[in-house]
PAMARSE-623102 format. One record per atom (N, C-alpha, C, CB): x negated, y negated, z; residue number from 1; atom name; chain; residue in one letter. Coordinates in pm, whole numbers, always signed. Glycine has a CB too. Layout:
BEGIN
REC,X,Y,Z,NUM,CA,A,A
...
END
This chain:
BEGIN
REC,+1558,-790,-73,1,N,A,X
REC,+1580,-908,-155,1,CA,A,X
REC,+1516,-885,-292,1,C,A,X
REC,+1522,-1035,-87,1,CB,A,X
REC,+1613,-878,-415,2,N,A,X
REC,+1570,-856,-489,2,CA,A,X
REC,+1510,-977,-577,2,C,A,X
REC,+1641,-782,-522,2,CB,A,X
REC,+1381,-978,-677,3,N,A,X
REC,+1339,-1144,-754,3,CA,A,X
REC,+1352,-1108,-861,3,C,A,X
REC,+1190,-1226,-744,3,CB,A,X
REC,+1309,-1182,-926,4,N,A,X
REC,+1367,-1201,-1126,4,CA,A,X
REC,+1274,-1094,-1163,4,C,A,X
REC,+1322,-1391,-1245,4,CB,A,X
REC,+1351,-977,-1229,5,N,A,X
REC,+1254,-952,-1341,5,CA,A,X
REC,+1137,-954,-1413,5,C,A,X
REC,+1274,-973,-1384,5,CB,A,X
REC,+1098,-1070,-1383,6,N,A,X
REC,+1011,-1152,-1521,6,CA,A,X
REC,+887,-1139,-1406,6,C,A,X
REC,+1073,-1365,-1596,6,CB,A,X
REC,+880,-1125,-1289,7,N,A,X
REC,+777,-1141,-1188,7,CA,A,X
REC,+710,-1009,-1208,7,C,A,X
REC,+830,-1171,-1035,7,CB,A,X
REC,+579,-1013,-1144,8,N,A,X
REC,+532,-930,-1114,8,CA,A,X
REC,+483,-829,-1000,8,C,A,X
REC,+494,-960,-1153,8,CB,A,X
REC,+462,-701,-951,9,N,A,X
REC,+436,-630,-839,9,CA,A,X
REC,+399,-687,-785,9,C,A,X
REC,+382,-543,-829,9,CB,A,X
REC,+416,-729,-633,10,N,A,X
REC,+287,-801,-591,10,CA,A,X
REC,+254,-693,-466,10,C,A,X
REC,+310,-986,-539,10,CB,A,X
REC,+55,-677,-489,11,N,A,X
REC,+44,-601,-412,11,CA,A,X
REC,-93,-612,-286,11,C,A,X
REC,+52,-498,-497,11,CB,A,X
REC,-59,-586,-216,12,N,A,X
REC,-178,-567,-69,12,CA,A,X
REC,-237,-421,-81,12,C,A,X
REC,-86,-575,+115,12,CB,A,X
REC,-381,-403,-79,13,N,A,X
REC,-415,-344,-35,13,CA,A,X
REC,-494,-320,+76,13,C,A,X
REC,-424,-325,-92,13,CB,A,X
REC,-508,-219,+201,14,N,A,X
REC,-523,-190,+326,14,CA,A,X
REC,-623,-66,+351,14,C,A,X
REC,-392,-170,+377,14,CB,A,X
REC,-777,-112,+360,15,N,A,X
REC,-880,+10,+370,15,CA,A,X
REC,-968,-37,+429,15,C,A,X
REC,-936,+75,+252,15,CB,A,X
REC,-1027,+14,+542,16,N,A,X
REC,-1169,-41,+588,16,CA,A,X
REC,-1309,-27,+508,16,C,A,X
REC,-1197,+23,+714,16,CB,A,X
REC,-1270,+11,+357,17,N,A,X
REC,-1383,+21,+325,17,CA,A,X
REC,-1403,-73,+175,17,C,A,X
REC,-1410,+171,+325,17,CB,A,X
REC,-1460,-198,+218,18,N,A,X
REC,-1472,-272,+88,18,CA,A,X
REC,-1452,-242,-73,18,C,A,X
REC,-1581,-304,+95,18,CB,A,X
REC,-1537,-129,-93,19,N,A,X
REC,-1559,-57,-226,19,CA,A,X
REC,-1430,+15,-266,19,C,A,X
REC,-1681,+50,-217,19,CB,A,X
REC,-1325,+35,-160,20,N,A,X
REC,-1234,+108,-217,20,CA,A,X
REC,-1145,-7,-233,20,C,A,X
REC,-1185,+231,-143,20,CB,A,X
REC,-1136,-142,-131,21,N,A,X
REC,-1050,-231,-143,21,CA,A,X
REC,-1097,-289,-291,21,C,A,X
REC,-1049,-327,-17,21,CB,A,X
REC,-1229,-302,-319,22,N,A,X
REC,-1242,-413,-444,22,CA,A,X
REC,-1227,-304,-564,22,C,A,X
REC,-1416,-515,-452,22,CB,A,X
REC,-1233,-161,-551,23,N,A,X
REC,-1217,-86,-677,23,CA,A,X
REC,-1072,-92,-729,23,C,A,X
REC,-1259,+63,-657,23,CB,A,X
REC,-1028,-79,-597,24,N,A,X
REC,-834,-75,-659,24,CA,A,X
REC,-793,-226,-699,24,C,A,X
REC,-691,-22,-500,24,CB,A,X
REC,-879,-357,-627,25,N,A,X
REC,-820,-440,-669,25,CA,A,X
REC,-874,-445,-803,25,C,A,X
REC,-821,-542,-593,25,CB,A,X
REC,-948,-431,-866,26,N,A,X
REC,-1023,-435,-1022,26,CA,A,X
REC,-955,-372,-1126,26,C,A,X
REC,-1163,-363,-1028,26,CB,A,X
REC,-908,-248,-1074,27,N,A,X
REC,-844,-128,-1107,27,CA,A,X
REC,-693,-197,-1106,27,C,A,X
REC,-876,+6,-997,27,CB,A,X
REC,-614,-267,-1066,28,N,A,X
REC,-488,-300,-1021,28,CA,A,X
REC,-476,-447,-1138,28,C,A,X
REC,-484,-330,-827,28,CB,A,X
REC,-565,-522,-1102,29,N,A,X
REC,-591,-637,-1192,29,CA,A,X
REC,-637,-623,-1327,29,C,A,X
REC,-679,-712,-1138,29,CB,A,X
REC,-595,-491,-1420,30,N,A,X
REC,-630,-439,-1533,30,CA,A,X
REC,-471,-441,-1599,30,C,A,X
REC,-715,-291,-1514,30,CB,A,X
REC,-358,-421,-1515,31,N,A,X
REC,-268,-393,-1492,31,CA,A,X
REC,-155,-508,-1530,31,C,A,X
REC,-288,-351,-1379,31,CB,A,X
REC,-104,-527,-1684,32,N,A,X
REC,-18,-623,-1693,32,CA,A,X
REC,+64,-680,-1576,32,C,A,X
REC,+55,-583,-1778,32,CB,A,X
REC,+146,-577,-1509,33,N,A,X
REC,+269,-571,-1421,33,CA,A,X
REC,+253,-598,-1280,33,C,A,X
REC,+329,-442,-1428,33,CB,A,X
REC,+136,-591,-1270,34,N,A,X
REC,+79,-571,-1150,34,CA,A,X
REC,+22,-758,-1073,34,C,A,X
REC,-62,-445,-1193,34,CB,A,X
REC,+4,-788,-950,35,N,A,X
REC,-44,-879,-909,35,CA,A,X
REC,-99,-857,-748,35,C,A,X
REC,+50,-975,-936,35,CB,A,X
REC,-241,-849,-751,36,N,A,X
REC,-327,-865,-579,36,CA,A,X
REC,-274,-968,-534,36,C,A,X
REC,-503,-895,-561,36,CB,A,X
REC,-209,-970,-446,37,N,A,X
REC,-196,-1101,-403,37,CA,A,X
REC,-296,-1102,-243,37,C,A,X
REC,-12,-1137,-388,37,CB,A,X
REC,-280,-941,-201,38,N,A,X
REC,-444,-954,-72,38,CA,A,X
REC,-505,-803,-25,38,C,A,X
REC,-387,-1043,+126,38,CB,A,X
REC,-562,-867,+47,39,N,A,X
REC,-631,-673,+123,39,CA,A,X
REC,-631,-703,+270,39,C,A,X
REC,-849,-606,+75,39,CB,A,X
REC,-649,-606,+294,40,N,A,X
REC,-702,-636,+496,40,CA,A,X
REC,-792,-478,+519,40,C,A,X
REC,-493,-638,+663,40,CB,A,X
REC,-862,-500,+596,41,N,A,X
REC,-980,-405,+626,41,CA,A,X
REC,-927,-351,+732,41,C,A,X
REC,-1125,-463,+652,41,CB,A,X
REC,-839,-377,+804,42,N,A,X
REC,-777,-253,+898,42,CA,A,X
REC,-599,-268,+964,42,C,A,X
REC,-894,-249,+1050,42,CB,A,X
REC,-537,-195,+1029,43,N,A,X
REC,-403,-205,+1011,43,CA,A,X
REC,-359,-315,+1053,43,C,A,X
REC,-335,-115,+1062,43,CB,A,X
REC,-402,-376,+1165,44,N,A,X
REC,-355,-505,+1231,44,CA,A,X
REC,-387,-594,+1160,44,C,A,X
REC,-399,-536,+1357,44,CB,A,X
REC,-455,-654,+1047,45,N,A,X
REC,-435,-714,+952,45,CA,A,X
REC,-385,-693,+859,45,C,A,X
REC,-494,-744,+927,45,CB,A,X
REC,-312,-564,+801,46,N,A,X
REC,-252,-507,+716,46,CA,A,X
REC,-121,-571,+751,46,C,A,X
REC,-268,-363,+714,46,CB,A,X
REC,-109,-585,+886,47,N,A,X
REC,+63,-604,+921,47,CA,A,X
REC,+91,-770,+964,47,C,A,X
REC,+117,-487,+1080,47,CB,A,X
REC,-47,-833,+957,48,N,A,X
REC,-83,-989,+985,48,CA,A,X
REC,-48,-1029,+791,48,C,A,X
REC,-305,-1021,+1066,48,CB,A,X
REC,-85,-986,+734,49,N,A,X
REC,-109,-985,+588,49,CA,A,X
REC,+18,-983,+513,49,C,A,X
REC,-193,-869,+547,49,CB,A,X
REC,+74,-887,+559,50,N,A,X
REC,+236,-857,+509,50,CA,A,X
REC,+292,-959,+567,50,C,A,X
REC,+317,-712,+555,50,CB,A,X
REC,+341,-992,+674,51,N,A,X
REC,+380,-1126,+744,51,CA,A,X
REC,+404,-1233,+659,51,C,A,X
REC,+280,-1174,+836,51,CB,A,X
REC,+203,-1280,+661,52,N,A,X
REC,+175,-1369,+549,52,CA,A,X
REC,+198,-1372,+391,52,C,A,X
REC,+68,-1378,+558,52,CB,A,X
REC,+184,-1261,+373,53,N,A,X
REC,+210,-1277,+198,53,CA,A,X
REC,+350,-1189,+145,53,C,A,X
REC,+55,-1199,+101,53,CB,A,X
REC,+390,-1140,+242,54,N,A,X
REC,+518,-1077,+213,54,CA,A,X
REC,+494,-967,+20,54,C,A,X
REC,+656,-1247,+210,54,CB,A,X
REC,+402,-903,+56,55,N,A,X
REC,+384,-791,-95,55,CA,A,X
REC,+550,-737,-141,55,C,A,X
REC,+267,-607,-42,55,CB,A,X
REC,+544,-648,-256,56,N,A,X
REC,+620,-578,-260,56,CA,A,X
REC,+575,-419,-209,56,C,A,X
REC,+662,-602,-378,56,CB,A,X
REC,+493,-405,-256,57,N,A,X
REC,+385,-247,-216,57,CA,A,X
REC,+244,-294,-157,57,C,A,X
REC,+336,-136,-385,57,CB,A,X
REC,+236,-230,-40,58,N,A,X
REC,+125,-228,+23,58,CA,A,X
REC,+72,-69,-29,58,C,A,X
REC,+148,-259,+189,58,CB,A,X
REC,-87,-78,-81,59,N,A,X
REC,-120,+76,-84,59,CA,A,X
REC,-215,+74,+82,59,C,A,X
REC,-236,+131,-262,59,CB,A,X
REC,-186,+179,+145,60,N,A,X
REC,-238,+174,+287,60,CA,A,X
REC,-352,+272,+325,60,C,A,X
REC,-125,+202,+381,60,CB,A,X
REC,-464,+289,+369,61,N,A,X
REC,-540,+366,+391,61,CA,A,X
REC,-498,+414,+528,61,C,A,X
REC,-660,+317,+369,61,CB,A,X
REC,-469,+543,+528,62,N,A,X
REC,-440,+641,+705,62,CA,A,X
REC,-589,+603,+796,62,C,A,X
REC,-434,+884,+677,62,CB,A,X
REC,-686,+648,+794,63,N,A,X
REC,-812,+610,+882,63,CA,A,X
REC,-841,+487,+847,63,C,A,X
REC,-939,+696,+867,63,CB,A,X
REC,-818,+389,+983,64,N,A,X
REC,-837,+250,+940,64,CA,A,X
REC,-876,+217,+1167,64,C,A,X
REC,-635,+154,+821,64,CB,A,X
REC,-1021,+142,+1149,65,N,A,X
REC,-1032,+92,+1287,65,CA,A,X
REC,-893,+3,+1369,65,C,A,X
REC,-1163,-6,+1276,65,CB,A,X
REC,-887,+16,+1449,66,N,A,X
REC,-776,-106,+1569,66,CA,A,X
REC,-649,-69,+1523,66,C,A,X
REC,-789,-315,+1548,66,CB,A,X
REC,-571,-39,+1421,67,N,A,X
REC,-473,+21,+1423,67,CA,A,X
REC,-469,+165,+1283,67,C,A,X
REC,-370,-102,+1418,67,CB,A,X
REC,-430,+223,+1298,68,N,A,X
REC,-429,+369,+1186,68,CA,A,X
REC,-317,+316,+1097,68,C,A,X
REC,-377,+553,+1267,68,CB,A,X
REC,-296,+325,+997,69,N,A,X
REC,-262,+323,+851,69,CA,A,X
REC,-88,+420,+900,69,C,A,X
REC,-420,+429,+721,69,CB,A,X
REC,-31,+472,+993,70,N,A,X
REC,+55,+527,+982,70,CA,A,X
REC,+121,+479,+1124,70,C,A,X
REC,+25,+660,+945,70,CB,A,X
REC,+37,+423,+1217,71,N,A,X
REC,+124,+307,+1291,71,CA,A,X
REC,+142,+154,+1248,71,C,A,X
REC,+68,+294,+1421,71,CB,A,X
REC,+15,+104,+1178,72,N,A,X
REC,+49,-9,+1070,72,CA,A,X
REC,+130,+11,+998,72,C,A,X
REC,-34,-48,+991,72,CB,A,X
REC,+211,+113,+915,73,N,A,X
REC,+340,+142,+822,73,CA,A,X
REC,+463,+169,+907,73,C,A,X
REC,+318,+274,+724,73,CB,A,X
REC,+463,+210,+1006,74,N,A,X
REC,+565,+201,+1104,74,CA,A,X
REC,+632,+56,+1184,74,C,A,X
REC,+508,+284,+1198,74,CB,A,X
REC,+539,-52,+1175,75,N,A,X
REC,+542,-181,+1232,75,CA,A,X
REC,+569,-261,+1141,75,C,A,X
REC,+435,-221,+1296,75,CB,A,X
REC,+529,-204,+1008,76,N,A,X
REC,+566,-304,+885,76,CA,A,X
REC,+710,-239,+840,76,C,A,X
REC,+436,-301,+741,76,CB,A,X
REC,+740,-112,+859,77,N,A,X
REC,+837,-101,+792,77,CA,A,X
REC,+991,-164,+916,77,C,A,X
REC,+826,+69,+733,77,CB,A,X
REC,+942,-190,+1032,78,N,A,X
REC,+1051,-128,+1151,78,CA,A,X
REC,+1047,-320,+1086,78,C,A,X
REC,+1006,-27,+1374,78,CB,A,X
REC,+975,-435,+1126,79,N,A,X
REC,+967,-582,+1061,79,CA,A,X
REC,+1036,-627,+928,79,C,A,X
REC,+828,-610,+1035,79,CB,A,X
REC,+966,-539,+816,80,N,A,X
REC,+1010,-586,+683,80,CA,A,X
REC,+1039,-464,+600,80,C,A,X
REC,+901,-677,+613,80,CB,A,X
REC,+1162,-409,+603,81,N,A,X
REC,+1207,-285,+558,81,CA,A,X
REC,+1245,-287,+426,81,C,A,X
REC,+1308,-238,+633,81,CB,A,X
REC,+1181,-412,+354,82,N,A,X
REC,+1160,-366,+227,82,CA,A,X
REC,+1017,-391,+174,82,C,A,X
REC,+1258,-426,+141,82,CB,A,X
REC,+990,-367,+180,83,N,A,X
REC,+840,-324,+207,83,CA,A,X
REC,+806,-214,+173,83,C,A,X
REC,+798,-324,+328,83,CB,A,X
REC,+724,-183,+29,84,N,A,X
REC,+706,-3,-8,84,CA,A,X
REC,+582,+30,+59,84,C,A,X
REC,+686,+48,-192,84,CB,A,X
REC,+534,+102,+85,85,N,A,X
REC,+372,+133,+135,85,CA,A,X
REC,+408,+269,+91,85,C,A,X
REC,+308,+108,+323,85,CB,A,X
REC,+270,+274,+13,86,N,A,X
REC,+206,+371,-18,86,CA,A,X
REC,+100,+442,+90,86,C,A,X
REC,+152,+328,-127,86,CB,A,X
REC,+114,+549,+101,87,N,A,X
REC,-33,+612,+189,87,CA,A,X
REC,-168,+640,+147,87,C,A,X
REC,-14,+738,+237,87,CB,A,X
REC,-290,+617,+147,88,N,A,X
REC,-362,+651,+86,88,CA,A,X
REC,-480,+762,+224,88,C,A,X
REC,-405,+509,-1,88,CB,A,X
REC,-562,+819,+151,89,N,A,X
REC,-655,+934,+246,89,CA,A,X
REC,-744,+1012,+181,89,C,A,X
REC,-574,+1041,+317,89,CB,A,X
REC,-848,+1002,+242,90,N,A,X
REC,-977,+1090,+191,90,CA,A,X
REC,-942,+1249,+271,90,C,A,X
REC,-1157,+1004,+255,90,CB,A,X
REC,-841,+1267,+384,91,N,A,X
REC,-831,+1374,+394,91,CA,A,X
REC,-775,+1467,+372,91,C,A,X
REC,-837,+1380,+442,91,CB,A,X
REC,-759,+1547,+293,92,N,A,X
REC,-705,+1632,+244,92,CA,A,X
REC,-551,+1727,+316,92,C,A,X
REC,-820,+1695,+223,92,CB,A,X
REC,-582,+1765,+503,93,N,A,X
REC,-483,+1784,+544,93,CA,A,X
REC,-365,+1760,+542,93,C,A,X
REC,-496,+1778,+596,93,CB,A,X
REC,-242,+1866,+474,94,N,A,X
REC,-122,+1808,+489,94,CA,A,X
REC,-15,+1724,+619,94,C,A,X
REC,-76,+1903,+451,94,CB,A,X
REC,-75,+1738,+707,95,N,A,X
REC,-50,+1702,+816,95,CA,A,X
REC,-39,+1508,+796,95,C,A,X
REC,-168,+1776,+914,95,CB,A,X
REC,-142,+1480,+715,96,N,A,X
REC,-161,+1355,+735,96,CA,A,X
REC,-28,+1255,+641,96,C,A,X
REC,-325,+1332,+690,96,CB,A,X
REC,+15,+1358,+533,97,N,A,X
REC,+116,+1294,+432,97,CA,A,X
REC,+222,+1282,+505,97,C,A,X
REC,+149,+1368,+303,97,CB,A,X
REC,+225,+1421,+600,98,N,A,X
REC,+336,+1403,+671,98,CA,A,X
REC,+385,+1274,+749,98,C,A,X
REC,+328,+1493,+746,98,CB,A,X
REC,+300,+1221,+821,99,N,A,X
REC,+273,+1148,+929,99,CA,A,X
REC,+304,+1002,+875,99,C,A,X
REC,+127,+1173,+983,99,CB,A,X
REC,+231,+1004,+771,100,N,A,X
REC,+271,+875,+698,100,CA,A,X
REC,+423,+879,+620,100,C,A,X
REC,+152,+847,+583,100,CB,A,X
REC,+461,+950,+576,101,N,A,X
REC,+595,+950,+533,101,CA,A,X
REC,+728,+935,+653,101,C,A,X
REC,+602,+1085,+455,101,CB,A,X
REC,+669,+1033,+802,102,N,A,X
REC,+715,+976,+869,102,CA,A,X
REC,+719,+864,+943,102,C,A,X
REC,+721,+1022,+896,102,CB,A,X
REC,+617,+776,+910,103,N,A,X
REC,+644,+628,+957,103,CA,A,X
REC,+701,+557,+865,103,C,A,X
REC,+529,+552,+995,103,CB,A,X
REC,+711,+591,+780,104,N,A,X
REC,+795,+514,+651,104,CA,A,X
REC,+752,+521,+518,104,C,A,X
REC,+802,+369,+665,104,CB,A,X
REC,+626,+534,+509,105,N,A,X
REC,+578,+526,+379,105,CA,A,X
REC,+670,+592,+270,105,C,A,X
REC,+447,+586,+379,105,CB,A,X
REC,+655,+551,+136,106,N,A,X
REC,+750,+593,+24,106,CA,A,X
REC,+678,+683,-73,106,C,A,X
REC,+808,+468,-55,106,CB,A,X
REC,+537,+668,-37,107,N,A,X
REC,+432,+815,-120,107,CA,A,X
REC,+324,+781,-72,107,C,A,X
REC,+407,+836,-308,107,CB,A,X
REC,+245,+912,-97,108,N,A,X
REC,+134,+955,-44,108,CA,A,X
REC,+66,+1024,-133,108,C,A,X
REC,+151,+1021,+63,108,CB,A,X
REC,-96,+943,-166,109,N,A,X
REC,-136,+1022,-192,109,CA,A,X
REC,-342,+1057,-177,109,C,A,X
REC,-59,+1013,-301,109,CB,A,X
REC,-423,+1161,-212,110,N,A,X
REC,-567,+1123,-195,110,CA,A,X
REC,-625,+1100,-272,110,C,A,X
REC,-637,+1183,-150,110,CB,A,X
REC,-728,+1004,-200,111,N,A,X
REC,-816,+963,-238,111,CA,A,X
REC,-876,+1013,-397,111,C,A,X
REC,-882,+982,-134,111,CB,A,X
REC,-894,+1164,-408,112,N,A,X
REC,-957,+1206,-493,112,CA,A,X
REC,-829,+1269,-608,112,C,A,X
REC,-1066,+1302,-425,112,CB,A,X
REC,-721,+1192,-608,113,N,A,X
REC,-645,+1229,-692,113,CA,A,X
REC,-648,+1125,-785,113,C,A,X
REC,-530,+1264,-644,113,CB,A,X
REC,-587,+1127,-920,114,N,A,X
REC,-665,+1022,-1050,114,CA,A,X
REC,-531,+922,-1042,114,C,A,X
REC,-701,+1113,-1255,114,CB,A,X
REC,-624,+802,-1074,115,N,A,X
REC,-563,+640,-1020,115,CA,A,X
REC,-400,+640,-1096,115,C,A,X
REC,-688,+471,-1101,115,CB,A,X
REC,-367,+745,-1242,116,N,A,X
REC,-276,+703,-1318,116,CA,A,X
REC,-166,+750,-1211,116,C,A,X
REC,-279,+759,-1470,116,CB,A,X
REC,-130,+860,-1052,117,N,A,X
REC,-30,+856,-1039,117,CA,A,X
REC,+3,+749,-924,117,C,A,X
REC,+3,+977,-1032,117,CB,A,X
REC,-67,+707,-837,118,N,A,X
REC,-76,+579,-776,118,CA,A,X
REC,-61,+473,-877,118,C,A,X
REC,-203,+563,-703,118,CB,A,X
REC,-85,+461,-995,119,N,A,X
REC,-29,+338,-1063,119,CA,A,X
REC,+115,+356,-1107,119,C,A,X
REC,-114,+300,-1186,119,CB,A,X
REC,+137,+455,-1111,120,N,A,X
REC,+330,+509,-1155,120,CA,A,X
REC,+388,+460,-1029,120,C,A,X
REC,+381,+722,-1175,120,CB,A,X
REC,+285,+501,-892,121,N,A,X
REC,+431,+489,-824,121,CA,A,X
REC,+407,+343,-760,121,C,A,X
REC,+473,+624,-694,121,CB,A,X
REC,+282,+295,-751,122,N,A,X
REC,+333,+132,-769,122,CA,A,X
REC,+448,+88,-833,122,C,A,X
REC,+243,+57,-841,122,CB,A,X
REC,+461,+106,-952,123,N,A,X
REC,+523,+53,-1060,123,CA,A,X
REC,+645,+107,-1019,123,C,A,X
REC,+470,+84,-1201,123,CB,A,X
REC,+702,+194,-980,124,N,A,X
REC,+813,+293,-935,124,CA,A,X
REC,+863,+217,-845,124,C,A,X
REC,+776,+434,-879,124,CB,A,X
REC,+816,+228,-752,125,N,A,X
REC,+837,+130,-608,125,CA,A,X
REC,+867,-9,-652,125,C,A,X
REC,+691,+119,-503,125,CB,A,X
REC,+785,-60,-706,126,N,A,X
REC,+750,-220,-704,126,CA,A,X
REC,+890,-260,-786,126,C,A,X
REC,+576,-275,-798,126,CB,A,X
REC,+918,-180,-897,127,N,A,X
REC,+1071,-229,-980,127,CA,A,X
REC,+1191,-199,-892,127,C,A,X
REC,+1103,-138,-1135,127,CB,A,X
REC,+1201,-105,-790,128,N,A,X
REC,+1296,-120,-666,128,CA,A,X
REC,+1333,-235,-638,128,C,A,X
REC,+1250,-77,-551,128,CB,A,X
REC,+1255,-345,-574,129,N,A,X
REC,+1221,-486,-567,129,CA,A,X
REC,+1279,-523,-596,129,C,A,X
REC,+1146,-543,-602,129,CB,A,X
REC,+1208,-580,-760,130,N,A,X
REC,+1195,-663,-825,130,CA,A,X
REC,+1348,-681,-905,130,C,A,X
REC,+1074,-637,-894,130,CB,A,X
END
């Protein structure tokens, strides 16, 4: 379902770790185009969250307690298949991009890679949408 133009990304982010949830939201909320609309600290609220706030891009953390970040993107995508999720990961193994792309995710990327290409592909994704 596509919305007007004139709106903005709206986005969830999904990490069990506070500091990364409130950095990206700070980091995200710098962001003309952009709009937090929530976070969840692990997947089963990631996919309680989407439900509720219906995002356009979820960015998703893979290691996440009670459900993993790549069966939470599999449940959100198989529910609300328009729905972008991003993957996010402190681990470096290619194995893990894989995993998430095969549950659906639309990019992947780590942790220690610099915020400007996760903000492209928000923006990439999110105008799909919109």
């Amino acid at each position: 379902m596509k919305r007007s133009a004139s709106k903005r990304i709206r986005i969830l982010i999904a990490d069990d770790h506070a500091v990364v949830r409130d950095g990206l939201s700070f980091y995200f909320g710098g962001v003309p185009d952009f709009e937090i609309v929530g976070d969840a600290r692990d997947g089963r609220q990631a996919v309680d969250r989407v439900q509720e706030l219906r995002p356009d891009v979820v960015v998703m953390d893979v290691a996440m307690p009670h459900l993993n970040g790549a069966d939470a993107t599999r449940i959100i995508k198989n529910r609300w298949p328009e729905t972008e999720i991003i993957g996010l990961s402190a681990d470096s193994a290619d194995a893990i991009g894989r995993a998430m792309f095969a549950a659906g995710a639309s990019a992947y990327f780590r942790k220690d890679e610099p915020l400007d290409g996760l903000v492209a592909s928000v923006r990439a994704l999110g105008k799909k949408i919109l």
